[in-house]
N, C-alpha and C positions, 0 to 999 in steps of 0.2 A: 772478499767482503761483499763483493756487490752481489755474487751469487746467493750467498746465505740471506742479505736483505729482497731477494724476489722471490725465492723459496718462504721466508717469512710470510710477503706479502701475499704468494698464491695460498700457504694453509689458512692465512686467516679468511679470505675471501671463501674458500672451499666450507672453512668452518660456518662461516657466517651463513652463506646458501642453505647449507645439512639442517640448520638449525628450524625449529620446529616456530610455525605461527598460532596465536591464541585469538577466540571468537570475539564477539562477533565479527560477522562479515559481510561485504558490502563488491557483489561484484555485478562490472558495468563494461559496456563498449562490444561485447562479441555477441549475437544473434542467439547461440545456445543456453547464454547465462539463462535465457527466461523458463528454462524446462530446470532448473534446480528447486524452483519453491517449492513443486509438487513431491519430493524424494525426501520432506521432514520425515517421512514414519517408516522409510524402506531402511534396512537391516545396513551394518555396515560393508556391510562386502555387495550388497547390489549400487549404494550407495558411490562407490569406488568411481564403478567403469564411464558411468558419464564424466565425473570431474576429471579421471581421466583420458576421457577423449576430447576434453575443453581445455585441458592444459595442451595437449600433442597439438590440434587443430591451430589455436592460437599460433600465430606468427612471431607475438613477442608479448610478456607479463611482466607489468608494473607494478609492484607490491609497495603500497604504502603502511607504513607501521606506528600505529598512537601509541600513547603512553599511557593507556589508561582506557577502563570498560566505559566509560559514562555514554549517555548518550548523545549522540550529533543532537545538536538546536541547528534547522535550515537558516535561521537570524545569522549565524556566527559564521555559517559556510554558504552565502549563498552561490557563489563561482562551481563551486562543488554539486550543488544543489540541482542548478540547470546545465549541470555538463552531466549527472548522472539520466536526470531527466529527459534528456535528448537524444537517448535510445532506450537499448534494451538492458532492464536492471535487474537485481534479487538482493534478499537481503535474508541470511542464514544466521536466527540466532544463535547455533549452537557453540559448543566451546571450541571445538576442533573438526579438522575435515577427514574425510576419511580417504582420502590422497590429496599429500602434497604438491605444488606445483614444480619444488625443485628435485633436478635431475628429468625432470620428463617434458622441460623446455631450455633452448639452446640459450634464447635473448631474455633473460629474466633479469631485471632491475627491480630490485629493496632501495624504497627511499625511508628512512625516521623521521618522524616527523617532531617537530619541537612541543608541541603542545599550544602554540599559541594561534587562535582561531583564524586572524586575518593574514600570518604568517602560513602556516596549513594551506589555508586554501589557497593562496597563491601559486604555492608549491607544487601543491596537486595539480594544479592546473595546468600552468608549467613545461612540468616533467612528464607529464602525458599526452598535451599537444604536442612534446618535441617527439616522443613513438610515433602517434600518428602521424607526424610529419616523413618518418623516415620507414614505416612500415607501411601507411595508408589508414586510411576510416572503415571501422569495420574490422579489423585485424589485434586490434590490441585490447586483450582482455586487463583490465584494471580491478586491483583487488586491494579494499580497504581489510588490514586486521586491528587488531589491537592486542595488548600485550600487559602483563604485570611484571614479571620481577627477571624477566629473561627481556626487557625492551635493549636494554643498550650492547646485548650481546649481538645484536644484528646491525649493528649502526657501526659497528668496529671498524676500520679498513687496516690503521697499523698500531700493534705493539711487541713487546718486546716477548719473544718465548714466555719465558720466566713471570711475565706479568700475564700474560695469557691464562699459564698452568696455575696460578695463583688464582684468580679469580672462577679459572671453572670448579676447582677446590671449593672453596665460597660456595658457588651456586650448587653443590651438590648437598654441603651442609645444610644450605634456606631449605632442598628442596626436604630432607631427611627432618628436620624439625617440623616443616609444616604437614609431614603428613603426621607425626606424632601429635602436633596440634591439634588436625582432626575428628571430629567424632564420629566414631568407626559406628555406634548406634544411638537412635532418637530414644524417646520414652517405650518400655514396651520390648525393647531389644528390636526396633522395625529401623530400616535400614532411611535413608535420606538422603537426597542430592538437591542439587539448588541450579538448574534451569525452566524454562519459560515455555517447554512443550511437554503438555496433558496427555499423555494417551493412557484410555483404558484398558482393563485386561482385556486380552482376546481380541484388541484393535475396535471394542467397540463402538467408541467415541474418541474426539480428539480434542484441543483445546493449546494450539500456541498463541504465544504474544511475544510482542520486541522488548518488554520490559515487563517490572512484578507490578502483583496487582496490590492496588491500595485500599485499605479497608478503614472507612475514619470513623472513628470512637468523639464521645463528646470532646475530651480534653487529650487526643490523641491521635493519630494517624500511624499505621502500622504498613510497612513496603515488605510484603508476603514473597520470600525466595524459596526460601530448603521449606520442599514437601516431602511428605513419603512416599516411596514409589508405589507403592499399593494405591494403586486409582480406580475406581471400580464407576459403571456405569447398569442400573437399575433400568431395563427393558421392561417397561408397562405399556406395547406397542397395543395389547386387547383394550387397552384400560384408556389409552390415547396421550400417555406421558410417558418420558423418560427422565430420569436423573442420573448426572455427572458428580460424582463424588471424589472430591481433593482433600486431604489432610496437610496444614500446614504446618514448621515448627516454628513458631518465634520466642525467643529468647527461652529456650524450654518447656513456652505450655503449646497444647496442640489449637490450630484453629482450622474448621472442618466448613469447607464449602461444597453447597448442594447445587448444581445448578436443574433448573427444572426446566423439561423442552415440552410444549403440548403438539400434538399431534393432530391436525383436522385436515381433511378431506387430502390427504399428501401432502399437506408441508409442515415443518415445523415451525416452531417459535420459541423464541428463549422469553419468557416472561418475567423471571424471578429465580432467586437466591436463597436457601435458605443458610443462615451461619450462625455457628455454636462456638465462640470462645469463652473459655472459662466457663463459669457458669450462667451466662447469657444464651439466649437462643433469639434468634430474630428471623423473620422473615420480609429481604428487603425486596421491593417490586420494580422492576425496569420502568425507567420514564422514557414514555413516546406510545405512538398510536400502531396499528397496523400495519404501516409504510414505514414504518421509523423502526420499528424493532427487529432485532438478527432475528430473518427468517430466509428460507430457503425452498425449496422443492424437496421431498425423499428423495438419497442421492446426491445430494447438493451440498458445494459449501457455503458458508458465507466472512464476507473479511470485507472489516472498512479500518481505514487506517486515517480519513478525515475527519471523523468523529468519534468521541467516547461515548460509550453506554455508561452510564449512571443507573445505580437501584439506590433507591430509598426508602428509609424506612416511614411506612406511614404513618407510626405514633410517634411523634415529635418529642417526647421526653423518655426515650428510649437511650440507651448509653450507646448501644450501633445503630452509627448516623445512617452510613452509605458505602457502596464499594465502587468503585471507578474500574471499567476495562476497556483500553485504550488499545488501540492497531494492534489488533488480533485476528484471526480466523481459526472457525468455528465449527463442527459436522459433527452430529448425535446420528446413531444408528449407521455408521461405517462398515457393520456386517463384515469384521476381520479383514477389512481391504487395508492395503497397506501406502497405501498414497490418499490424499483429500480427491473431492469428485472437482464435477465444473464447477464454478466460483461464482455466487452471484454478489453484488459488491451494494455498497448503499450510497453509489454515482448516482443520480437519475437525470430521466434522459429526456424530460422536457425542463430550458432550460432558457433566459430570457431572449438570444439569440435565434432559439430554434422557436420561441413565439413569436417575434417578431417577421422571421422569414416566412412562417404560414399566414398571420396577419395582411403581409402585402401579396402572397399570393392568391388568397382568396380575395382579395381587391381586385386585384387583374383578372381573376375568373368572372366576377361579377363585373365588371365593364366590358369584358369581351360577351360575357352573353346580353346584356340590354344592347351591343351593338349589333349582335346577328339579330336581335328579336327586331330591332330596331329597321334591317334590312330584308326582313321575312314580311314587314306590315307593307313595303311598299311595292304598289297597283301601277300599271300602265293606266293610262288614261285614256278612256271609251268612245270620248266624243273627242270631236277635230274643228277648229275652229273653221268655217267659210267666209265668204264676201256676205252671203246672205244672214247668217246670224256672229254677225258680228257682236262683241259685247263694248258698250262704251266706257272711256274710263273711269267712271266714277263707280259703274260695278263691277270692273275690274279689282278696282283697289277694295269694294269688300268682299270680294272671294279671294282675294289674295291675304287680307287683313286678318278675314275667319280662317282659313288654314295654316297664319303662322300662329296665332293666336287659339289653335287648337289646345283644349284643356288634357288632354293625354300626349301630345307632344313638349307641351311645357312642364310637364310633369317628372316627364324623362328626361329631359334635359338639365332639369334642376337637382336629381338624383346622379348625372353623369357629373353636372359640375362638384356636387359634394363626394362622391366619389373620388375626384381627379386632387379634390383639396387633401380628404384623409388621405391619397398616397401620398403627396408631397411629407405630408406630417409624419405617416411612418416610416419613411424613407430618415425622414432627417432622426427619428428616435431610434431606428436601428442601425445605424451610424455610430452614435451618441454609448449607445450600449456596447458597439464592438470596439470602439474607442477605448473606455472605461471600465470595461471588464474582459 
């Protein structure tokens, strides 16, 4: 008996391992994760060899497993939030990898996670300082997935054969109904799938996000997934624009988004949108100025993931309001490359600390030179006092009077003291600032 209960227990673990993970993904702690963002548009088979030379590299793999796509809010995990944040991260919308981590690592732990946010992150937390504590920092690659209808087939450790074979029965039947479920074509007979990376044919443009885009109607709001794969991008590179062209399906009708890039002196600019649902057509326009709007260099990507881009429609009694695009990145004219270029982000990089520290720097430049100018004006003195021209002290004290009482030394001196006041002051405001932000 005892035999046939650890035989039990090694297939179900063996099963459990074999079993397949679902997107997205969230991988943190190893130094290589940071060269996966670039590899959204490479083919699956080139795709492969780094993920697996990051599973073999890795010393040991923590798989944590949600119960569900939705997305992390940093509010519900913040433990999670600055334990990813404290190295080197990625974060891979897609649905599936194009190699798994099991079998091609020795130390690989699956935790399930419950679903409950301050539960989770503890977990996470946890279970991953205990790796690092017994493999080192730096060693343990941690991987967030998520999962639908195959979640608690990895959470298993015992049951009984017979309940095993029973429920993979089950899962074979969910799986056979939901592809008949399926709609094998959109309107048109054009085919359709529902993820969050754009590419056009021929690799000419690109367009992912971590989440769908929102499109809001007066008395409505629509969360745009299943597009047609047919993405096309309109090269007017003589003319100084390009357009990215998406077709959406919602609820059966199409909605067609235009994006418009203009072209000046080598760089781009995403300006506007044009969208055609039903029989609406609008053209809505990005809000912000030239430092504010996704632009880049020719060659260049751009991706912020601190701020949404908003377009609006300028005529206020129009039935499409606006469409929102949140933590995405972005590159028109990719000229068939198959990875995004450099990445310019919409960080910037003067910032109240980095004002603050040139502020008192140029304080100090400027009291250091009134103090050489100050050491440059003074003269030895030409005459030497004798017994024979002796000065008596009453003109003493006004040649000594009129030389303290010089109007260009008192001048400088009152400029050194207001000087020595504004450092004190921005001394204590850059303080105040690093303090509080």
């Amino acid at each position: 008996m005892q035999l046939i209960l650890v035989a039990t227990l090694l297939s179900v673990a063996l099963g459990s391992c074999s079993a397949s993970i679902a997107g997205p993904f969230i991988f943190w702690g190893h130094s290589r994760v940071s060269g996966l963002q670039s590899q959204a548009l490479v083919d699956s088979n080139s795709r492969e060899l780094p993920l697996t030379q990051l599973f073999t590299e890795a010393k040991a793999i923590v798989v944590f497993v949600r119960n569900s796509t939705n997305r992390l809010e940093g509010t519900k995990y913040p433990r999670f939030q600055n334990l990813v944040k404290s190295g080197a991260w990625t974060y891979l919308p897609q649905r599936s990898l194009a190699a798994e981590p099991f079998g091609l690592n020795a130390n690989i732990e699956v935790v399930s996670l419950s679903g409950h946010g301050e539960e989770d992150d503890s977990e996470i937390l946890s279970a991953y300082n205990e790796a690092l504590n017994t493999y080192g920092r730096g060693e343990v690659l941690g991987i967030l997935a998520s999962r639908e209808e195959e979640a608690h087939f990895l959470a298993k450790r015992e049951a009984a054969p017979a309940a095993e074979e029973e429920e993979k029965e089950k899962e074979k039947e969910k799986d056979k109904e939901k592809e008949k479920e399926k709609p094998k074509a959109a309107e048109g007979g054009e085919e359709t799938e529902a993820s969050f990376i754009y590419v056009a044919e021929g690799n000419k443009a690109v367009l992912s996000l971590n989440g769908p885009l929102e499109l809001r109607l007066t008395n409505d709001s629509l969360r745009l997934e299943e597009h047609i794969k047919q993405i096309t991008f309109d090269d007017q590179r003589a003319k100084g624009y390009g357009r990215l062209s998406i077709t959406f399906m919602h609820s059966g009708e199409k909605c067609t988004l235009r994006f418009k890039f203009s072209l000046i002196r080598g760089s781009w600019t995403l300006r506007n949108v044009e969208v055609e649902y039903r029989e609406l057509k609008s053209v809505l326009v990005a809000r912000g100025d030239e430092y504010t709007l996704p632009n880049a260099p020719l060659g260049f990507s751009y991706r912020c993931s601190a701020e949404n881009v908003h377009f609006l429609n300028p005529a206020k009694n129009e039935t499409i309001q606006g469409l929102i695009l949140s933590d995405f990145q972005v590159q028109p004219w990719l000229n068939g490359r198959q990875e995004y270029g450099e990445v310019y982000d919409c960080v910037g990089f003067v910032s109240a600390p980095i004002l603050a520290g040139l502020f008192v720097v140029t304080l100090l430049l400027g009291i250091l030179g009134l103090g050489i100018s100050a050491m440059l004006s003074m003269h030895t003195p030409n005459r030497f006092e004798s017994s024979r021209s002796k000065q008596s002290p009453t003109a003493m004290f006004i040649q000594i009077t009129y030389v303290a009482f010089k109007p260009l030394a008192l001048f400088t001196l009152a400029i050194e003291l207001f000087l020595i006041h504004l450092l004190f002051v921005l001394i204590v405001l850059y303080v105040y600032v690093l303090w509080y932000y």
